[in-house]
Each structure stands twice: as C-alpha cells, then as structure tokens.
N, C-alpha and C positions, 0 to 999 in steps of 0.2 A: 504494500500500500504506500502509494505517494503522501508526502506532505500535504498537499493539493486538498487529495482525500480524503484526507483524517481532519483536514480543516473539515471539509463539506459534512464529513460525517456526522461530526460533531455537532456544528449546525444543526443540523439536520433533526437531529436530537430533542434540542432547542425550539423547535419552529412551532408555533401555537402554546408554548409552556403560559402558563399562569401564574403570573412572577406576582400578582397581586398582595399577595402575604411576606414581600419580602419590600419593604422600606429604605430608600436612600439608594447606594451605591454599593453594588459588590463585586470586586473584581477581582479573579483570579488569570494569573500568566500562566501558563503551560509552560512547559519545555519539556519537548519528543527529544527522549532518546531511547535509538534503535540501529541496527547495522544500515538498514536503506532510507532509514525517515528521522531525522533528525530538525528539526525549526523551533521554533515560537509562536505563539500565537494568545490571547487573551479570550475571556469569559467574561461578558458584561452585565447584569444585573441592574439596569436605570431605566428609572419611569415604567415600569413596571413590564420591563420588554430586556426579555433577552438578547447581546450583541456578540457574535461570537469572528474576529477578525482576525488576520494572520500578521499583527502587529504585535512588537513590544508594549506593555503595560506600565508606569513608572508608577505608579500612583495606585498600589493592587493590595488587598486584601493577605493575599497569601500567592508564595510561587510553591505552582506545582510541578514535579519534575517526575515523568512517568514514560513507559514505551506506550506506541502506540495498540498494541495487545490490550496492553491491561488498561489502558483509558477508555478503549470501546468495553469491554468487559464492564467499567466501573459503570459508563454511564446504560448498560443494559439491565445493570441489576445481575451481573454473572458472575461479581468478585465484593466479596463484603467490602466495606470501605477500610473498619479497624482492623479487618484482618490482613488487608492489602498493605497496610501503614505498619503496622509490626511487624510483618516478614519482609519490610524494605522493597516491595514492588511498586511503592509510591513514595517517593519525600513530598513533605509538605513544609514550606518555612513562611511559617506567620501563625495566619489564624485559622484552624482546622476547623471550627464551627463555620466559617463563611467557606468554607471545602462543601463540607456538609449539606449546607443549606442549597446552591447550587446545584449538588447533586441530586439533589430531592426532586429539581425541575425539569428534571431531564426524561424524556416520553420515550 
C-alpha cells in the first residue's frame, strides 16, 4: 500500500463520522512507518468535521507513530488500542485520551 493510500484510507474512514460530541480542536500527526510506506500526515477534529491531510501538524494533540498495518487495523476495530500501545505497535507522545477519542470516530 502507497502513502497515497493509506492517506485515502484513512479518510475514508472519516467520511460522515459525527464528530458532534467532540468540542474544540483535536489533532493528531501520524507518522507511517513501514518498509514501502513511510510519510506524515495529520487527523483533524474542528467544527465538528473530520480533516484528514497529508500534511505536517505543529500544533497537535498527540504524535502518533505506527505502520500502516496496524493503523488500518486500529481504525477497523481489529487491534485493541491499549493493547497495540503496550506491545509497542503504536507510540503515542502527548495525549493518549485525544488518540482515543478520534478513534472512536472512525466508521
């Protein structure tokens, strides 16, 4: 899977979520890594709409640093989240609650 890809994926993911119970700003950075898919890209959380872009984020809640595997897994609901974060399939550096909460919105 391309970068390309795993942006759209994710997206994709995203598209009609009900971000309504989620207040203010929450952003989280990505960073893919993987042998063929390595980028950046950010998770927007404003005005009550999901933004999911193939930008750096300065200004983010939390960076998350995963392969692309296991981030489609996360956002399917096919890899627990604290179990993924204990066995080191995901870093998270910031705030793991705004991880969470994002993931919740994911379809």
């Amino acid at each position: 899977m391309t970068y390309e890809q795993v942006v759209e994926k994710v997206r994709s993911k995203f598209v009609d979520s009900n971000a309504k119970k989620i207040d203010g700003v929450v952003a989280l950075q990505v960073n893919l890594e993987g042998k063929n898919t390595q980028g950046i890209f950010y998770i927007e959380v404003k005005d009550h709409k999901v933004n999911v872009e193939p930008y750096d984020y300065y200004d983010h809640n939390a960076i998350v640093t995963v392969n692309p595997t296991n981030l489609i897994k996360l956002l399917e609901g096919k890899l627990d989240p604290k179990a993924a974060f204990e066995s080191g399939k995901v870093i998270v550096d910031g705030d793991i609650d705004a991880v969470l909460k994002v993931l919740k919105l994911a379809k």
